[in-house]
N, C-alpha and C positions, 0 to 999 in steps of 0.2 A: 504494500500500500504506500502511498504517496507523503512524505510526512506535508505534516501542517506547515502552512508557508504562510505569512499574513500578506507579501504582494497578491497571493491568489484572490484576495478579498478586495482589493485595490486596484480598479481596472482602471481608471483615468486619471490624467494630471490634477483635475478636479479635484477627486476622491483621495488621491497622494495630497495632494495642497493643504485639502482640509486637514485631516489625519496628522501631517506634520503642524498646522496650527494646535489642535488639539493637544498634541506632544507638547509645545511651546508653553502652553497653558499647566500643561502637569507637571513639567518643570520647575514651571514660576512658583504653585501651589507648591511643590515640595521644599526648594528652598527657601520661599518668604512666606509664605501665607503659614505655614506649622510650623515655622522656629515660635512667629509671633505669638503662635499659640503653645507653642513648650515653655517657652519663658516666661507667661503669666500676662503678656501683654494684648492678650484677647481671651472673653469668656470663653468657657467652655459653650455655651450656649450661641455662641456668636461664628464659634468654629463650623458646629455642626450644621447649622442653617447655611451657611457658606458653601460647605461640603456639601449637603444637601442640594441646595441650588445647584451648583457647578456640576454634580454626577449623578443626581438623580431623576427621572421621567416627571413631571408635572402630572401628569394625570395616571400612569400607572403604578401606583405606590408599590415601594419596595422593588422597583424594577430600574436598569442605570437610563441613563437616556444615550445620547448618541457622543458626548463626549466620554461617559465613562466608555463604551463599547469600545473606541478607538485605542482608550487607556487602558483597558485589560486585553487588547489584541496585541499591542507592544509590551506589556510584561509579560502576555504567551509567549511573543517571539523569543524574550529573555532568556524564559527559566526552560521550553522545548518541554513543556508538560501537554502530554498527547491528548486527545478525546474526540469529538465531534463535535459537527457546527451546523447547526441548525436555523433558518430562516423559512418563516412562516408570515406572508404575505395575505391580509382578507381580502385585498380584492376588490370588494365592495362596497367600501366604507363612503367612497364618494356617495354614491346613490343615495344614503344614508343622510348625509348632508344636503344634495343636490333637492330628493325628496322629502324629507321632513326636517330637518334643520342644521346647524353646525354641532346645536347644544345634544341635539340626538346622539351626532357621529361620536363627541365626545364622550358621550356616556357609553354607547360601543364601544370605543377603545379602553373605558376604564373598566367594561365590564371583562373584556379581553386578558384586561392584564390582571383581574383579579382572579379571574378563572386559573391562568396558567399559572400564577403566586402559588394558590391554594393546591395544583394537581402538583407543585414541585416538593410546597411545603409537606404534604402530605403523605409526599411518596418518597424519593431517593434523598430529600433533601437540602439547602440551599448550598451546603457546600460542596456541592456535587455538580449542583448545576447555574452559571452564567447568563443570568436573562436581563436583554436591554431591548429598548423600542427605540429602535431605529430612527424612525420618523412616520409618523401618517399610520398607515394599519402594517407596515412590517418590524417585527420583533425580530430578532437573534437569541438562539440558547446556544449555550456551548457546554456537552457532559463529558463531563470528567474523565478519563479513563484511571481506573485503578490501577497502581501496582498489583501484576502478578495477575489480573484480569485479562483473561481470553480474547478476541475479535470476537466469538461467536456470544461469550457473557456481556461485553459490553454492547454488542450490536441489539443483543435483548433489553438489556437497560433500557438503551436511545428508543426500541421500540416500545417500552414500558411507558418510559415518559412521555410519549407523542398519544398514548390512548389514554392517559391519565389524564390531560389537556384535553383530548378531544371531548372527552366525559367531562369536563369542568366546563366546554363551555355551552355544551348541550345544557348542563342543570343550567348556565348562566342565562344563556338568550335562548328560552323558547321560544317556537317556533312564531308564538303571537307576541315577543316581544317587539317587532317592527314591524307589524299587522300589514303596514302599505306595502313590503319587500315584499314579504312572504318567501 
């Protein structure tokens, strides 16, 4: 198999440009923004909202947004810890907005990411598995491969955790919960 490559994730100048801004940005945070907070000269409470801000999804709680995703592809490059990458696209989230409103799509997407929270939390675990929203309705997972874990035990895993998601978000959006989609 192929190892993991983060160019492979990075197909334009674009998507490099960005990626290296984002690097630029968790830089800065590493050297200035957390001295300031080890030395006492920012609350605790002042760090985490920051932190918070900077790498976490606004509407999918507990999930990174697109700057953390960039940051934890470059510390995969780093440390060459193997697993799978998962990208899960709805699709239809326009329509969502297009026909019933923006606040709808949004609650779609919050419904989304609570779904996949819950089928992760509940099953292999967060530190297992890597989940950020990309932008719009595409998410990234990335699972873990274990030490001393097989292809064929991890390949079950990743397919564990995709019907685990799929069943969360069955329970999350039934079938009338955007009656006009259908």
């Amino acid at each position: 198999a192929p190892e993991y490559m983060f160019d492979n994730l990075l197909r334009t100048d674009d998507e490099r440009n960005e990626a290296n801004g984002y690097a630029a940005f968790d830089d800065a945070f590493e050297k200035e923004i957390k001295p300031l907070h080890e030395s006492g000269a920012m609350s605790d409470q002042a760090f985490e909202l920051l932190r918070k801000r900077a790498y976490e999804d606004g509407m999918a709680e507990g999930i990174g947004n697109k700057a953390s995703y960039f940051s934890f592809l470059r510390n995969l490059q780093n440390t060459h810890q193997r697993g799978t990458h998962v990208m899960i696209d709805g699709n239809d989230f326009k329509s969502i907005n297009d026909l019933l409103s923006h606040a709808h799509g949004d609650q779609a997407i919050r419904m989304y990411g609570q779904a996949f929270r819950r089928a992760v939390d509940n099953g292999i675990g967060r530190e297992n598995v890597k989940m950020h929203r990309f932008g719009g309705d595409e998410f990234h997972f990335w699972v873990k491969e274990l030490p001393g874990e097989s292809p064929d035990q991890h390949n079950a895993k990743v397919a564990r955790v995709l019907r685990d998601m799929r069943s969360e978000i069955e329970k999350a959006m039934p079938p009338d919960a955007f009656p006009q989609l259908n």
